[in-house]
TILO-737989 format. One record per residue: residue in one letter; x, y, z of N, C-alpha, C in turn. Coordinates in steps of 0.1 Angstrom, whole numbers, plus 5000, padded with zeros to 4 digits. Atoms other than C-alpha are relative to their C-alpha. Example, Ala and Ser with C-alpha at 12.3 -4.5 7.8 and 13.67 -1.06 7.14 Angstrom:
A500949885000512349555078500950125000S499149895000513749895071499250115008
END
This chain:
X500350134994509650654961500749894992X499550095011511150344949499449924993X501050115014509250234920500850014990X498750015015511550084892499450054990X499849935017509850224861500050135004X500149854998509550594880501549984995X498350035002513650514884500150004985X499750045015513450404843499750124995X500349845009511650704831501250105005X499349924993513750914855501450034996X498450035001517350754842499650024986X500350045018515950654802499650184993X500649895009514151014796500150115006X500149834988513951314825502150034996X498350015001518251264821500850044984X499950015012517951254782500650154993X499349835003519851604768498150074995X500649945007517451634744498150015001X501449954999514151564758500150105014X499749894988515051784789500350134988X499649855009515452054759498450044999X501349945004512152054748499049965010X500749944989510652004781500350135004X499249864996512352304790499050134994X500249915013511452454758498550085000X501249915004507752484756499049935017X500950044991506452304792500850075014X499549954988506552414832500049835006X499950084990507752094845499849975018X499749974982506851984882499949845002X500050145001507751634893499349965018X500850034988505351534926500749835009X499550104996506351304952498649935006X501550024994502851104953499649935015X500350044984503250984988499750145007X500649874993503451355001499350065000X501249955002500851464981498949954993X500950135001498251184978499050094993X501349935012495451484968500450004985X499749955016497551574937500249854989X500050055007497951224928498349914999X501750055000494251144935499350024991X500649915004492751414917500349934985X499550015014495151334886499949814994X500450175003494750954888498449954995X501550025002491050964883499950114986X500049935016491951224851500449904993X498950095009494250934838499149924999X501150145003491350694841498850024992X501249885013489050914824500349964988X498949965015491150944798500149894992X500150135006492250604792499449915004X501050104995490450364811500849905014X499450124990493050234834501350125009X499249914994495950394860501649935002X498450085001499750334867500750155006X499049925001502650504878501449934994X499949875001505050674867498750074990X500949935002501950874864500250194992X499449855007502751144836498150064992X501349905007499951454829500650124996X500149875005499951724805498850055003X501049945002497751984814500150124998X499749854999496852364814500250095010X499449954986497952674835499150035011X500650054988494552604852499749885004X499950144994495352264863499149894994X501350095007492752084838500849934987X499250115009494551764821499250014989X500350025022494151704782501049894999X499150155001496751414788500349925010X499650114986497551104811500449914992X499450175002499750784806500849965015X498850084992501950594824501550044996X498349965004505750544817499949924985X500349975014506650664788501749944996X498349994998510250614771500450084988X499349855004512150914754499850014984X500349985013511450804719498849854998X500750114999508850554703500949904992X498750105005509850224699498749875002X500950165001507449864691499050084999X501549945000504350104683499850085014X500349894988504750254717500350124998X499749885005504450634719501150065011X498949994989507650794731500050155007X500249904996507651124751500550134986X499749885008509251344728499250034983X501150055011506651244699499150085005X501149944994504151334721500050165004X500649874999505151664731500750084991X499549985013506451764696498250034993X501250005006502351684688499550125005X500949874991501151894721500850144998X499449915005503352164711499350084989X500749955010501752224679499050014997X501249974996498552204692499950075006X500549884993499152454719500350154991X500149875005500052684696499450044983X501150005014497452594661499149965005X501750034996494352474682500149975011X500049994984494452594716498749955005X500950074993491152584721499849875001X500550154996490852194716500449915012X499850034988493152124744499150045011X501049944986491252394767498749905000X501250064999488152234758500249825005X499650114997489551884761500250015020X499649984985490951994796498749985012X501550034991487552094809499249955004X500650125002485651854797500349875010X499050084993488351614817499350075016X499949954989487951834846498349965005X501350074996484051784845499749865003X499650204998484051424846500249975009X499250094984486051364877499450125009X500349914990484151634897499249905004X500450104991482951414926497950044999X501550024996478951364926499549985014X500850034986476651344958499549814998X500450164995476251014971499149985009X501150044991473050904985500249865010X499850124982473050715019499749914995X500450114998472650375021499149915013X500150064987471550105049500949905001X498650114999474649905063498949875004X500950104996473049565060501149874997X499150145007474349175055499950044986X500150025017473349205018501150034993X498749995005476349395014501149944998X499550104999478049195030500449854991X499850065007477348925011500249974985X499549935016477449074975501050024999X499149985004480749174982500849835004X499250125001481948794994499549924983X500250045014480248684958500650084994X498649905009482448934939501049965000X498650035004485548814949500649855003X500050095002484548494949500049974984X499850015013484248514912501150014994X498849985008487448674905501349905007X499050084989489348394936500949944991X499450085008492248214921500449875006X500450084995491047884934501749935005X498350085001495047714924501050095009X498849934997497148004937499350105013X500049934990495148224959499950134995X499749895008494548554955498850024989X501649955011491848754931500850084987X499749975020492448804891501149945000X499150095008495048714868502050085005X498549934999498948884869500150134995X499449984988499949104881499050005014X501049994987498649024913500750075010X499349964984498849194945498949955013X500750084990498049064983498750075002X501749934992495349324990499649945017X499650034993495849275022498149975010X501349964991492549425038498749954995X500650115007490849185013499649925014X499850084995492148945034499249975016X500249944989491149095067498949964998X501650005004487349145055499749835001X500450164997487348725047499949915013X500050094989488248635077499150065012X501149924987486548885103498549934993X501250075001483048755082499949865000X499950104998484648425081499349975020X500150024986484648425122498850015003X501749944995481048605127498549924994X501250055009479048425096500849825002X499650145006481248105101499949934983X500050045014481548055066501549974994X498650085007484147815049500550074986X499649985013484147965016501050095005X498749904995485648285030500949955007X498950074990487748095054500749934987X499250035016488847945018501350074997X499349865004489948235005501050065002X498849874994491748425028501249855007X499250135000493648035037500850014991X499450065007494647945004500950114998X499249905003495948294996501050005010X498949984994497748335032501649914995X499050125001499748005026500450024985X499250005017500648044986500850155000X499549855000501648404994502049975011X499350074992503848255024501049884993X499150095008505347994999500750064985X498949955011506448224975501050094993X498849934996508848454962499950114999X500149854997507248754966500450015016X499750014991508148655003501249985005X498650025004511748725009500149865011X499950164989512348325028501050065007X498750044989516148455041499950105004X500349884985515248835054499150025005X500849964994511748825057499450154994X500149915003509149055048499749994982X500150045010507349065016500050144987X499649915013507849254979498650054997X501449925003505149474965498949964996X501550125006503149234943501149914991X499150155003503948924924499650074979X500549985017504348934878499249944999X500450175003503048594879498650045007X501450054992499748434889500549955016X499450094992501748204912500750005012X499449934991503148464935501749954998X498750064998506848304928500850144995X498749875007508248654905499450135003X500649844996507948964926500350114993X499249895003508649284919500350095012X499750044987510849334942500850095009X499849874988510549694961499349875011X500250104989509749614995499350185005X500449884999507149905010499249975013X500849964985505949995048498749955000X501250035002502849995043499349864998X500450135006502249655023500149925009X499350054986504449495051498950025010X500749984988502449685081498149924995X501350045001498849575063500349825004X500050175002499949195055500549955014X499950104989501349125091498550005009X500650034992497749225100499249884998X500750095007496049005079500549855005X498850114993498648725088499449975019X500350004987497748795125498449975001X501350025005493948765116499549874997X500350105003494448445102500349945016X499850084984496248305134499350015010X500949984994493848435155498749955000X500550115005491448255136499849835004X499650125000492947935128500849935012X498750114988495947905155500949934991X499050105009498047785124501550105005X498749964997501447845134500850124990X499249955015502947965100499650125000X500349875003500748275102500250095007X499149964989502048375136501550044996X498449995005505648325119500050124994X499449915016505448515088499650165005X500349884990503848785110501150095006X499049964989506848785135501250034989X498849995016509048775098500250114997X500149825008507749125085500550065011X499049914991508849295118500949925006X497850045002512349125121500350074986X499149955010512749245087499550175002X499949844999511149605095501050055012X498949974987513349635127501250014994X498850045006516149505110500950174988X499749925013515849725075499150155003X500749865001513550005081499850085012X499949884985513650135118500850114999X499149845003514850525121500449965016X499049984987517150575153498849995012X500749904990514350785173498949904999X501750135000511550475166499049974991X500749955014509950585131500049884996X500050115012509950315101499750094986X500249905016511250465067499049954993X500750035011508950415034500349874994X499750095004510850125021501549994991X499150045013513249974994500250004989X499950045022514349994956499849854999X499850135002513849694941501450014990X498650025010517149764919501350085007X499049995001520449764924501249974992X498749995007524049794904498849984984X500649985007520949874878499449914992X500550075007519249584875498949955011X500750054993516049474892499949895006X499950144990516249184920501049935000X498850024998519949194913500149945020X499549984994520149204951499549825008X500650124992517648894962500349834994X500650125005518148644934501849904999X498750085002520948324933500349874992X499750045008522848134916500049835003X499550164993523147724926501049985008X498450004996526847754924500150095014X499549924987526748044951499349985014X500750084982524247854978501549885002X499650134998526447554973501450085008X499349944995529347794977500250045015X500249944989528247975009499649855010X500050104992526747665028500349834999X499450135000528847345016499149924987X500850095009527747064991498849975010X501250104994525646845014498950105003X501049904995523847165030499350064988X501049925013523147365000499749924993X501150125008522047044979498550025004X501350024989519647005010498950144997X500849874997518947385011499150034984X500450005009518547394973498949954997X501150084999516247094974498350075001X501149954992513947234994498950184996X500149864999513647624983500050024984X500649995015513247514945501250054992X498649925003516847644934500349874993X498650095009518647444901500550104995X498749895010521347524879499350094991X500249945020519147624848499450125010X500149824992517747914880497949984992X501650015000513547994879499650184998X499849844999514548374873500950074993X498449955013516848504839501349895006X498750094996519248244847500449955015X499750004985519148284884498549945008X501050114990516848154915499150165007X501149964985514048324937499649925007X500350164986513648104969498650035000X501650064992510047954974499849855003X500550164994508347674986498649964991X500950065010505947634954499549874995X499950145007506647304950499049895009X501050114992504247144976501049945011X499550114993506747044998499550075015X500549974984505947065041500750165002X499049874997506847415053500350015016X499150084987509047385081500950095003X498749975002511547565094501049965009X498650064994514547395100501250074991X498749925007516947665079500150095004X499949874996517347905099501650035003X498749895002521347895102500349964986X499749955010521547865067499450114998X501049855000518948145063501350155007X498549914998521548355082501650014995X498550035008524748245065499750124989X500649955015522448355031500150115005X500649824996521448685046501350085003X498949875001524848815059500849974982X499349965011526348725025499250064988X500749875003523348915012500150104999X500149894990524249185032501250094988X498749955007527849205012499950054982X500849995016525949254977500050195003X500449834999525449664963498650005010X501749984993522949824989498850074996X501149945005519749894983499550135003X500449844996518450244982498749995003X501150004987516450325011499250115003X500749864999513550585008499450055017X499949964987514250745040499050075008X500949924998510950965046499249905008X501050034990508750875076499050054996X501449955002504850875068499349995011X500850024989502250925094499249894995X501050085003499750725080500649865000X499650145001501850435071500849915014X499350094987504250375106498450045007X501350004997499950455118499849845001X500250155003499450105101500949875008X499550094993502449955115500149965014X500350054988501750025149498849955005X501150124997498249845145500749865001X500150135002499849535132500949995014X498950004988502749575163498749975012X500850024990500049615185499449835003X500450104998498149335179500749844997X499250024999501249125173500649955016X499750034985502249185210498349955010X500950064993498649065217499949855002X500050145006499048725196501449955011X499050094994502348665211500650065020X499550004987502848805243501150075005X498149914996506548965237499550184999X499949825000506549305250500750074991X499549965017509249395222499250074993X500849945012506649435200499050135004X501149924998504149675218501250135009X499149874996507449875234500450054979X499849975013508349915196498450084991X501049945000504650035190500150165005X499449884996505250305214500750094999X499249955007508250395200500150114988X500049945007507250465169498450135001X501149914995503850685182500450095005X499349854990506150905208500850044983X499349985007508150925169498950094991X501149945006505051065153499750155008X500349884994504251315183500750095003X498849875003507551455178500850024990X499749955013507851475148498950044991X501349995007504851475128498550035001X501749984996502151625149500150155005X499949844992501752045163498749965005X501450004992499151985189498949914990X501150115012496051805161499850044991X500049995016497451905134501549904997X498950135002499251605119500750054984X499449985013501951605091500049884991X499850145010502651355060500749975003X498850104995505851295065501350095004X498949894998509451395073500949955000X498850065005512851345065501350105006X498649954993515751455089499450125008X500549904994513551695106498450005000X501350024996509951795116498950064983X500749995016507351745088499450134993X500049835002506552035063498149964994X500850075008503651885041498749975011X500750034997500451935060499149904996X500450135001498151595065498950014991X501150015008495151485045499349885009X500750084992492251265058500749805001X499950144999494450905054500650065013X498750004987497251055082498850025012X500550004990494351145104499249855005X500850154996492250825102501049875001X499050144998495350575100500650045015X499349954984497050765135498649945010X501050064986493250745149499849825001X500050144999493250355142501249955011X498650034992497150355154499350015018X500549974987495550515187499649925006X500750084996493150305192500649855004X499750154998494949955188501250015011X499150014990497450085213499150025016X500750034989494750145239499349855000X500850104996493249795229500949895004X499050144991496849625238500450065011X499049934988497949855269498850045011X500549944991494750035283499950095008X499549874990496050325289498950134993X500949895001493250605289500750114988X499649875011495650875271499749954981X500350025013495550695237498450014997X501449975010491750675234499850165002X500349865000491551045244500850054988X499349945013494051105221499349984987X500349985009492650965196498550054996X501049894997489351155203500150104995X499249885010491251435189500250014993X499650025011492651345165498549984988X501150055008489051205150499250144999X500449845001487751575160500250064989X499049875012490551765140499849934987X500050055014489751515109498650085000X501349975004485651605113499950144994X500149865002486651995114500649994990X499149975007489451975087499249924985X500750095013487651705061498349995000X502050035000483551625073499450084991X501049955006481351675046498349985007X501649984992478151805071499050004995X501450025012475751845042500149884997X500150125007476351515022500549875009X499250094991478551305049501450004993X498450045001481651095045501150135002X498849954997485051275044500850084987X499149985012486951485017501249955003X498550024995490451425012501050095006X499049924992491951725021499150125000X501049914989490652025039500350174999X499549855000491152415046501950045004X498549945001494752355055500749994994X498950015012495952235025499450064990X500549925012495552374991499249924993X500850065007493452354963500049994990X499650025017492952164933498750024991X500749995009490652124903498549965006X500850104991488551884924500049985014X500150054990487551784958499549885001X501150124997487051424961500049965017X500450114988485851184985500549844997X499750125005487850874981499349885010X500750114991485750554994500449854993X499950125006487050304972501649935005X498750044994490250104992501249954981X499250035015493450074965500949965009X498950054998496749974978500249995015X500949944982495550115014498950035000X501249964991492250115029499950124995X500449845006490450475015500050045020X500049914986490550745045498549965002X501149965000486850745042499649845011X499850114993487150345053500249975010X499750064991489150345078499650135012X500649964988487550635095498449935004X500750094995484450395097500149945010X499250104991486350185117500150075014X499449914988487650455142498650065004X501249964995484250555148499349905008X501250104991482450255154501049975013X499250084989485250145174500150115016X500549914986484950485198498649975003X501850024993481150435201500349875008X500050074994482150105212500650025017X499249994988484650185236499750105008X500249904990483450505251498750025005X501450065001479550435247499450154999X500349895006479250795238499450044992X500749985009476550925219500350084988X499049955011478851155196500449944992X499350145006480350875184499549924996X500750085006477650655179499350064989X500349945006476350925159500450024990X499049985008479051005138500249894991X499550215004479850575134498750004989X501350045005475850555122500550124984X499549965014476350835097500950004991X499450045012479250745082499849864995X500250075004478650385080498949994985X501349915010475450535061500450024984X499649965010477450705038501049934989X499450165006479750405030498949924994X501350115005476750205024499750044987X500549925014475550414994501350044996X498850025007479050444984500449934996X500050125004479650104983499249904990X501050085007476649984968500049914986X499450045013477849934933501149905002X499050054995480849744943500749995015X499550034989481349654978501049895001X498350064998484649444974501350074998X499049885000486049764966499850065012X500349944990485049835000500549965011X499950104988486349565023500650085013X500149964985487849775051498650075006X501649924994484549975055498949875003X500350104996483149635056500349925012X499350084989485249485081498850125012X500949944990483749795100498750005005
END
């Protein structure tokens, strides 16, 4: 996937003669691609947290030859250097521990392994209270000036966003209407949001959202145009409509597959340097669109000589001024001479779960605006799913130049049954809610925990690890467990079927007592 320090470790140390020796030497290397296999990096992410107290990728574990970690970090680099510890230190240590005090690893391993074995969760009752314990939560952490919850690195959290505003509408409440405001618009003015192709970067360094980092990822994209669409729907503010119609011009543009798909996303580095590809120089606006224009355009988009980025510029609108757009043929001038810069490497792998996401926000998209475009482009990528990434109701992860190998786990079924759904609530066409009837089926039989509730993550047709969890806590995407809430209540709605009210009631249940401790870590199960 393109994540620049995976890239760093990958080029600085996996490449390195000599630590590729003594990996070789005394370990069974296996390098996971954690999008395909979301259980393995589940399982191992909640060892790494154990461990140290905190998570990251590149996500490196030493463990034993029965799968029970005794190590977790992040990215590492080939030797140490500033008090950091460097990989080949480290397994120079584990080395001479596996073979003068074995047992302490084993025992360490286990121990590790006990820990993250998932506990029974007692039901709850879905009530306001949650509700409003989790709007005081992230009201505490809000960043009143910038938008956005905690300090740097921030990211949009998209389905945050979503949660504020759906309670904003129902409970009429300004605070949340705050919230999910201040954030849209500072997020929309800054430079985690590319101004000349559209389409926003993964998360910001800064508090300020102005210094992204600057992959560009499906998913992040497909969540934030819904949130964006949420607000407009809302408010009726124009700008949210825009930046909406922005992310798919730039997914059409950059990430559509031939057949109707939407790859995974972008590197943020090129000619081997991070945001080489987005960031400019004064001299080279002034260059491409004349003095008078690029002064104007500079003006406006925060761009001087001395640059707001190692010498160079990231375009925003930080500075308070109206946002407007009247640059849209400089914006194209910029963009095709963009275009003529090294290209960015493009992680070509179609996921179910995530073009799932993007045909929610398409959907409701073509609700807000009316252009068929968007809801034939919905369709597109769904007939792209059913012929590629589905045998009858068994769905795949993903696929790359052919039909997917990598059976699904409970996000691809609950993100396809949402996709389903929001295409029967902009078209009305009977086959999608049947479909996705199915689809919610083959997740109950493949994942439903019948004794305790909620959902595991993965099921009899995939393999098995150390652990079986139940993930209910939303991270980067909505948890499966979440967004099958959603697809439930929303069939009991729509088909008034007691199955499904059934199902809706006891998972909500099971989210409730899941949530309990932290329901802001819960906000799409909330929204439901």
């Amino acid at each position: 996937p393109p994540c620049h320090w995976c890239h760093v470790m990958g080029r600085e140390t996996f490449q390195d003669e000599e630590v590729a020796s003594a990996l070789n030497r005394d370990f069974v290397c296996i390098k996971v691609d954690r999008e395909e296999r979301p259980d393995i990096d589940g399982v191992y992410m909640a060892a790494c947290q154990a461990l140290t107290g905190s998570g990251g990728w590149p996500l490196t574990i030493l463990m034993t030859p029965e799968q029970e970690p005794f190590w977790a970090g992040a990215y590492l680099p080939p030797r140490g250097q500033g008090g950091r510890l460097g990989l080949l230190e480290l397994l120079d240590e584990v080395s001479r521990l596996w073979h003068g005090d074995r047992k302490r690893l084993l025992e360490l391993g286990q121990e590790v392994s006990r820990h993250i074995a998932p506990s029974r969760t007692a039901s709850g009752e879905p009530d306001g209270a949650l509700l409003r314990k989790a709007l005081w939560e992230l009201s505490r952490r809000f960043d009143r000036e910038y938008g956005g919850f905690g300090t740097a690195p921030k990211f949009p959290a998209p389905h945050i966003l979503v949660f504020l505003l759906e309670y904003a509408r129902r409970a009429e409440d300004s605070a949340a209407l705050e919230m999910a405001e201040i954030t849209l618009t500072q997020m929309a003015r800054g430079g985690i949001f590319d101004q000349i192709g559209g389409g926003f970067c993964r998360y910001s360094t800064d508090e300020a959202w102005r210094t992204p980092h600057f992959e560009k990822m499906l998913y992040d994209n497909a969540l934030l145009a819904l949130a964006y669409l949420e607000g407009w729907r809302l408010t009726k503010r124009p700008l949210y409509r825009e930046v909406a119609e922005r992310i798919f011009e730039y997914l059409e543009r950059e990430l559509r597959h031939e057949k109707g798909g939407f790859f995974c996303g972008q590197d943020a580095d090129s000619e081997g340097e991070e945001g080489r590809f987005y960031v400019w120089s004064h001299d080279e606006i002034i260059k491409v669109l004349g003095k008078e224009r690029g002064e104007r355009f500079s003006t406006y988009f925060g761009v001087t000589k001395k640059g707001n980025f190692e010498g160079e510029n990231i375009l925003n609108l930080l500075g308070g001024q109206d946002i407007r757009d009247e640059f849209g043929e400089e914006k194209k001038l910029l963009y095709d001479c963009r275009k003529s810069r090294a290209k960015l490497h493009l992680d070509d792998k179609v996921l179910t779960s995530w073009n799932s996401l993007a045909i929610c926000g398409l959907c409701i998209l073509y609700q807000a605006s009316g252009k068929k475009e968007y809801l034939q482009a919905a369709k597109r990528a769904q007939e792209f799913i059913e012929g590629n990434l589905a045998d009858g109701n068994i769905l795949y992860v993903s696929c790359r130049g052919g039909r997917g190998q990598v059976k699904g786990f409970l996000d691809e079924y609950a993100c396809y049954g949402a996709a389903l759904i929001s295409l029967y609530d902009a078209d009305f066409q009977e086959m999608y809610i049947e479909r996705a009837k199915e689809i919610c089926k083959e997740a109950a039989r493949q994942f439903a925990d019948e004794k305790n509730g909620g959902y595991f993550l993965y099921g009899p047709e995939n393999g098995r690890l150390i652990t079986r969890p139940k993930e209910v806590y939303d991270n980067a995407l909505p948890s499966g467990n979440s967004v099958m809430a959603y697809c439930l209540v929303r069939l009991a709605e729509i088909t008034g079927e007691e199955e499904y009210e059934e199902a809706a009631r006891r998972q909500l249940a099971f989210m409730s007592g899941a949530a309990e401790h932290y329901p802001a870590g819960c906000c799409m199960f909330l929204t439901a």
